[in-house]
C-alpha positions as CSV (number, residue, x, y, z in Angstrom):
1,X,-35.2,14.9,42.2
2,X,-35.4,14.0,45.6
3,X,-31.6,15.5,45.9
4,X,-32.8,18.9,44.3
5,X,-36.1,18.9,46.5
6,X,-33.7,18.9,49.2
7,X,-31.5,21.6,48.4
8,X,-34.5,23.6,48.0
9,X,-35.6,23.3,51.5
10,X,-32.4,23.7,53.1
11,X,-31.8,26.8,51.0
12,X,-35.1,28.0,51.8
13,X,-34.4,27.9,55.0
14,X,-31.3,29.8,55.1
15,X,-33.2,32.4,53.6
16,X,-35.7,33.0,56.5
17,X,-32.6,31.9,59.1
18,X,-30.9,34.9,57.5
19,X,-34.1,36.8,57.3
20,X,-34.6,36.5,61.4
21,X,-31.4,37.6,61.9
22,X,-32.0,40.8,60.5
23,X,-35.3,41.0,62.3
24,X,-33.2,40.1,65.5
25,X,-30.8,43.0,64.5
26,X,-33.3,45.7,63.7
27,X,-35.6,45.3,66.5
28,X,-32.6,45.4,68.9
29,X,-31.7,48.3,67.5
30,X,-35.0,49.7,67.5
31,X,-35.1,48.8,71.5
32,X,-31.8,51.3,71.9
33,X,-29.8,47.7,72.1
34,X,-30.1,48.0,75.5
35,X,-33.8,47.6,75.6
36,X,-33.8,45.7,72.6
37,X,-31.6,42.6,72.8
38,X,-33.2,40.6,75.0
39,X,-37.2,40.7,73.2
40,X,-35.6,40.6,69.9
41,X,-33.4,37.5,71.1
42,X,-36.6,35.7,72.6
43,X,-38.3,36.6,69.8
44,X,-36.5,35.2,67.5
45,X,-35.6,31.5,69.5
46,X,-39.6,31.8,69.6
47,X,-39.8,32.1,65.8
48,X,-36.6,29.5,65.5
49,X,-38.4,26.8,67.5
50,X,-41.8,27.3,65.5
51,X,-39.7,26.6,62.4
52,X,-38.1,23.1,64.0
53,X,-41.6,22.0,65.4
54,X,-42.6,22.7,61.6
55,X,-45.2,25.4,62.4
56,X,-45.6,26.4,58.7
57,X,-48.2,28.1,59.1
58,X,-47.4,31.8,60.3
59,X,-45.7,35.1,58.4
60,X,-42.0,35.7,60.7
61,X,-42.4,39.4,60.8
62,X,-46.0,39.6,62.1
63,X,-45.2,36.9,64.3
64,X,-42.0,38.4,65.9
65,X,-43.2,41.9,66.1
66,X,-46.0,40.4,68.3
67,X,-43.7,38.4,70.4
68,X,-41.6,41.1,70.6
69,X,-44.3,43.9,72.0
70,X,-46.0,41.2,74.0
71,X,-42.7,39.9,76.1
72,X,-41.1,43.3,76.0
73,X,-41.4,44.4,79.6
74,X,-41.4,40.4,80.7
75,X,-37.5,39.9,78.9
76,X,-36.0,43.0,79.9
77,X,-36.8,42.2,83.3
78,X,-34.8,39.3,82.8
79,X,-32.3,41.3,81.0
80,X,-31.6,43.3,84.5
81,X,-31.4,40.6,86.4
82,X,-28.8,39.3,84.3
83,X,-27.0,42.9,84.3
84,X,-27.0,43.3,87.5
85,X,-25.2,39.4,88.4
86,X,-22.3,41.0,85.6
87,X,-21.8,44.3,87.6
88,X,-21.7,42.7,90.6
89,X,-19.7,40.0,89.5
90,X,-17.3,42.8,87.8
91,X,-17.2,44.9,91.1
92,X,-16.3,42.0,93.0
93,X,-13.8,41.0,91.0
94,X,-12.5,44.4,90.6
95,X,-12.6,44.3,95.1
96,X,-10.6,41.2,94.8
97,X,-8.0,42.6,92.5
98,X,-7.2,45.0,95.1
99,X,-7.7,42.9,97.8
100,X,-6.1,39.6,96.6
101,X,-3.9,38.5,99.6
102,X,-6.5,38.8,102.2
103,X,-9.3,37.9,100.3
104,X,-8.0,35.1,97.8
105,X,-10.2,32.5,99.3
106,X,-13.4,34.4,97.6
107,X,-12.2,34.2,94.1
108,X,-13.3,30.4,93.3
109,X,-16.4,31.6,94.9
110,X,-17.1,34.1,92.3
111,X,-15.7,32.2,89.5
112,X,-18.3,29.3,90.2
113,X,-21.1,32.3,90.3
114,X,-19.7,33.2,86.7
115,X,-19.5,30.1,85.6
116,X,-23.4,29.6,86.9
117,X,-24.7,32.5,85.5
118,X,-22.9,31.5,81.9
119,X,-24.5,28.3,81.8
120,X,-28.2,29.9,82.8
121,X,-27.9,32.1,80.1
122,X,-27.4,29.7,77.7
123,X,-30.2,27.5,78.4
124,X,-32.5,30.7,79.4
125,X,-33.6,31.8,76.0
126,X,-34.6,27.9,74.9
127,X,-35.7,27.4,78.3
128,X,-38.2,30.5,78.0
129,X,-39.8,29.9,74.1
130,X,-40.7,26.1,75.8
131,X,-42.1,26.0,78.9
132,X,-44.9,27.8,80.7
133,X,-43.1,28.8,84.0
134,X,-43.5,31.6,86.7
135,X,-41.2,34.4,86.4
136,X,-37.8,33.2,88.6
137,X,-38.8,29.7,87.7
138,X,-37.6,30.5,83.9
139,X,-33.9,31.5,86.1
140,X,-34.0,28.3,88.0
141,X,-35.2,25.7,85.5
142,X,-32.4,27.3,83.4
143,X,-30.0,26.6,86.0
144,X,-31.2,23.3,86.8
145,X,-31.2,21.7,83.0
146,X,-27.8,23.3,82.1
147,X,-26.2,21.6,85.3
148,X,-27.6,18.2,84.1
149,X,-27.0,18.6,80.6
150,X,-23.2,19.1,80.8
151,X,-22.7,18.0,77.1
152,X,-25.4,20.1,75.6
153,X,-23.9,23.1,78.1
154,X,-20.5,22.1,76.4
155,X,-22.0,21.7,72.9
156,X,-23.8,25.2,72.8
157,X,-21.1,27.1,74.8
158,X,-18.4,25.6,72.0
159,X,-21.1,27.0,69.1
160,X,-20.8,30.3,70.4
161,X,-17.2,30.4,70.6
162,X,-17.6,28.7,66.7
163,X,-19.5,31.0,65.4
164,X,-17.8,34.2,66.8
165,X,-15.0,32.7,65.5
166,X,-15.8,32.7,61.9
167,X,-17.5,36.0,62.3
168,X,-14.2,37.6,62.8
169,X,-12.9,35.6,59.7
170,X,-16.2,36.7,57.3
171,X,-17.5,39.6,59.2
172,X,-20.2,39.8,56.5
173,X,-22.1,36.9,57.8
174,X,-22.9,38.6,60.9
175,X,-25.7,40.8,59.8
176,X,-27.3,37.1,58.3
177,X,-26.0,34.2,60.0
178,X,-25.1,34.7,63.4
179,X,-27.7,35.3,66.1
180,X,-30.1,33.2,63.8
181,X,-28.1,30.3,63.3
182,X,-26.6,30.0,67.1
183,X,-30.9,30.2,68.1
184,X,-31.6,27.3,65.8
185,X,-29.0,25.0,66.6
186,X,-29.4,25.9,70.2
187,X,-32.8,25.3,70.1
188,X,-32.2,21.7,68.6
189,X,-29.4,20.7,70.7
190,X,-31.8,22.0,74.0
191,X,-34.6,19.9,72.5
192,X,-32.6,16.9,73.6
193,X,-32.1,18.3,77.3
194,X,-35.8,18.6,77.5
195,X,-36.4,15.4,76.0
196,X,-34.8,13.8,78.3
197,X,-36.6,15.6,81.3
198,X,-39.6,15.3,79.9
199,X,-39.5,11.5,79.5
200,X,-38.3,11.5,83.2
201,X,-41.4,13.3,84.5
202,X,-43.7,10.9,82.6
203,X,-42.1,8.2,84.4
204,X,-43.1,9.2,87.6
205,X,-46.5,10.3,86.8
């Protein structure tokens, strides 16, 4: 019984894992992708972590369209900044290209500010759905946690790769268990990193 009971929950919670996902797909679609990915992808790590903490209580698609309206402006502000780090990241590295034999010394430069901004992005979304921070802090903290969390940094980056990897092997999964799936275990693995800082700031208070 206990076995069954089990299976029940976990199977239930596919269901609304899958169910986000296509919330996360629609609304980023309804935000021209551009506009869209980055409130539907808080959204839904906000949703994801309310599941973990066991926040029953709450309907997922009244919840994440309000999430998603009220952190519309806030995310995609967050969304250019990150846009703008690629281009200049690609035009740089584009420069370099051309430029290789007087410039060479630069290029470990810019690798370590891709490498950086990789990292931040990671830890940004769990990093936002968590704490209460000021606007740059979210970028910083972000920074800060995935530079002293080098397993979890390892961990989520190699859960990415994993799960782009088997969405090129079965890509029927991607409409249900992709974006969903990476926020949950994301979530729990970033948990751990916070955990940790948490506990540390308690000491010294």
């Amino acid at each position: 019984m206990v076995g069954w009971e089990k299976f029940n929950r976990i199977s239930y919670r596919m269901i609304e894992l899958a169910y986000i996902n296509l919330l996360w797909i629609f609304f980023t679609l309804v935000g021209l992708i551009a506009f869209g990915i980055f409130p539907a992808t808080a959204a839904m790590f906000a949703v994801v972590r309310k599941l973990i903490r066991g926040e029953e209580k709450f309907k997922i698609l009244p919840m994440f369209l309000t999430l998603f309206r009220t952190d519309f402006l806030k995310t995609n502000g967050f969304g250019l900044i990150f846009l703008v780090i690629s281009y200049c990241f690609y035009i740089n590295f584009y420069f370099l290209q051309l430029n290789s034999g007087e410039l060479q010394f630069l290029f470990p430069v810019l690798i370590f500010i891709l490498i950086s901004s990789i990292i931040t992005l990671l830890f940004f979304f769990p990093v936002y759905v968590h704490f209460n921070l000021k606007f740059f802090q979210y970028i910083k903290q972000s920074f800060l946690i995935a530079i002293t969390s080098p397993i979890e940094v390892i961990t989520i980056g190699a859960l990415a790769g994993g799960i782009y990897f088997v969405s090129t092997l079965f890509p029927g999964i991607i409409p249900l268990f992709t974006g969903s799936v990476f926020a949950y275990i994301a979530t729990l693995i970033s948990f751990k990193s916070f955990a940790r800082i948490e506990k540390k700031i308690g000491a010294l208070t």
